[in-house]
C-alpha positions as CSV (number, residue, x, y, z in Angstrom):
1,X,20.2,147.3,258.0
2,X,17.0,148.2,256.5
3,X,13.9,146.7,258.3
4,X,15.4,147.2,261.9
5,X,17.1,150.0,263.4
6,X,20.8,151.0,262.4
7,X,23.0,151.6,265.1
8,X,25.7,154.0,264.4
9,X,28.7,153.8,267.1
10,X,32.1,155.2,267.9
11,X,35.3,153.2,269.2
12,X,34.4,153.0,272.5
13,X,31.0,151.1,271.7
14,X,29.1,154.5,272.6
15,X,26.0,155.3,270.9
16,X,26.6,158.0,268.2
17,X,23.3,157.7,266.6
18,X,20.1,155.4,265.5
19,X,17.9,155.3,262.9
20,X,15.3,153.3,263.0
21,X,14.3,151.7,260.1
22,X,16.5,153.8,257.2
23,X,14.9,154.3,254.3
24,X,17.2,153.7,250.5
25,X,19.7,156.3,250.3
26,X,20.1,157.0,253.9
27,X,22.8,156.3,255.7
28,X,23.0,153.0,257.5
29,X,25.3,150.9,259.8
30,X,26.5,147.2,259.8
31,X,25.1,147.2,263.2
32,X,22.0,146.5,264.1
33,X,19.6,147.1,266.9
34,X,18.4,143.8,268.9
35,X,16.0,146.1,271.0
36,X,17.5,144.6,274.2
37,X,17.7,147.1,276.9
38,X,18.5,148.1,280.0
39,X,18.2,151.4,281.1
40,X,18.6,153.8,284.1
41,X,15.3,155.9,285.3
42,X,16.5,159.1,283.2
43,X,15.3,157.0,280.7
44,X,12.1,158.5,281.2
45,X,12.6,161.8,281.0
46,X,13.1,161.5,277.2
47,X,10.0,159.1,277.2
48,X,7.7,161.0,278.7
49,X,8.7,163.7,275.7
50,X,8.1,161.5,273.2
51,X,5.5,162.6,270.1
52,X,4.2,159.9,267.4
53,X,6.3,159.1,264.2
54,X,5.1,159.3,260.8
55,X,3.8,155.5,261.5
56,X,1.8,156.9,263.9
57,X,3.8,155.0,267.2
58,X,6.1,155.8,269.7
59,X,9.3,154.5,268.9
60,X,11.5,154.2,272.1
61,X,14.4,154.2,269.8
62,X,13.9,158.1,269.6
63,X,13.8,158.0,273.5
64,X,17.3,156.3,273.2
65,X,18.7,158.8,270.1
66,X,17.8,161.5,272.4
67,X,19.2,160.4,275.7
68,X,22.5,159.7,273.5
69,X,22.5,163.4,272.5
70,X,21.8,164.8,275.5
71,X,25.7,164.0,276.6
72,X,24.8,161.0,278.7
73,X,26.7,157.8,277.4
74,X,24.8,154.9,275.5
75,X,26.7,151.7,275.4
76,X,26.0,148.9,273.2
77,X,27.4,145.2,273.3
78,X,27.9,143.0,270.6
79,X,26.1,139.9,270.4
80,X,28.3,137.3,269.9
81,X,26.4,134.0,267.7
82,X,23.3,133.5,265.6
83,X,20.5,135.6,266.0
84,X,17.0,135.7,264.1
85,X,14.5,138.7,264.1
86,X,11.5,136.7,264.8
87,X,9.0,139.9,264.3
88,X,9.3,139.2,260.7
89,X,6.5,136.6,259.8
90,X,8.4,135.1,257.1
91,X,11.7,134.4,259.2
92,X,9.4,133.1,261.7
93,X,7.7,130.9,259.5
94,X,11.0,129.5,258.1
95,X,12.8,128.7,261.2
96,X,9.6,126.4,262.4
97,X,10.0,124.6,259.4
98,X,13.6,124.4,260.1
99,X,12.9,122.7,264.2
């Protein structure tokens, strides 16, 4: 994973950690973060304490990293079947070609 967030788990499928867009040399993940959520309201405590990142945006990915920390438990689910990050303009482009 390096144009999408890394998602670092442990057995149970809980949240350990996530790094949004790792940089070479960091440490990264073979999972990797659709951005589909669904969250409790205690969500927004750790929004609402959100500062900008060196990009200058809010990523809610350091809502979730926090919330993680915090004790409270973060599950993720696997996807199961083919996927394509469709933020990317060239994937995009490719899989219209491709209809």
């Amino acid at each position: 994973v390096s144009k999408g967030g890394a998602v670092f788990l442990n057995q149970e499928m809980e949240l350990v950690d996530l790094r949004e867009k790792p940089k070479p040399g960091e440490p990264t993940s073979p999972w990797y973060n659709a951005g589909i959520y669904a969250f409790r309201p205690s969500i927004f405590d750790f929004t609402a304490k959100l500062k900008p990142s060196p990009r200058g945006e809010y990523e809610l990915t350091d809502a979730v990293r926090a919330l993680a920390h915090s004790g409270k438990k973060v599950k993720a689910l696997e996807l199961i079947g083919g996927w394509a990050d469709v933020r990317d303009p060239e994937i995009l482009a490719r899989l219209n070609q491709a209809r």
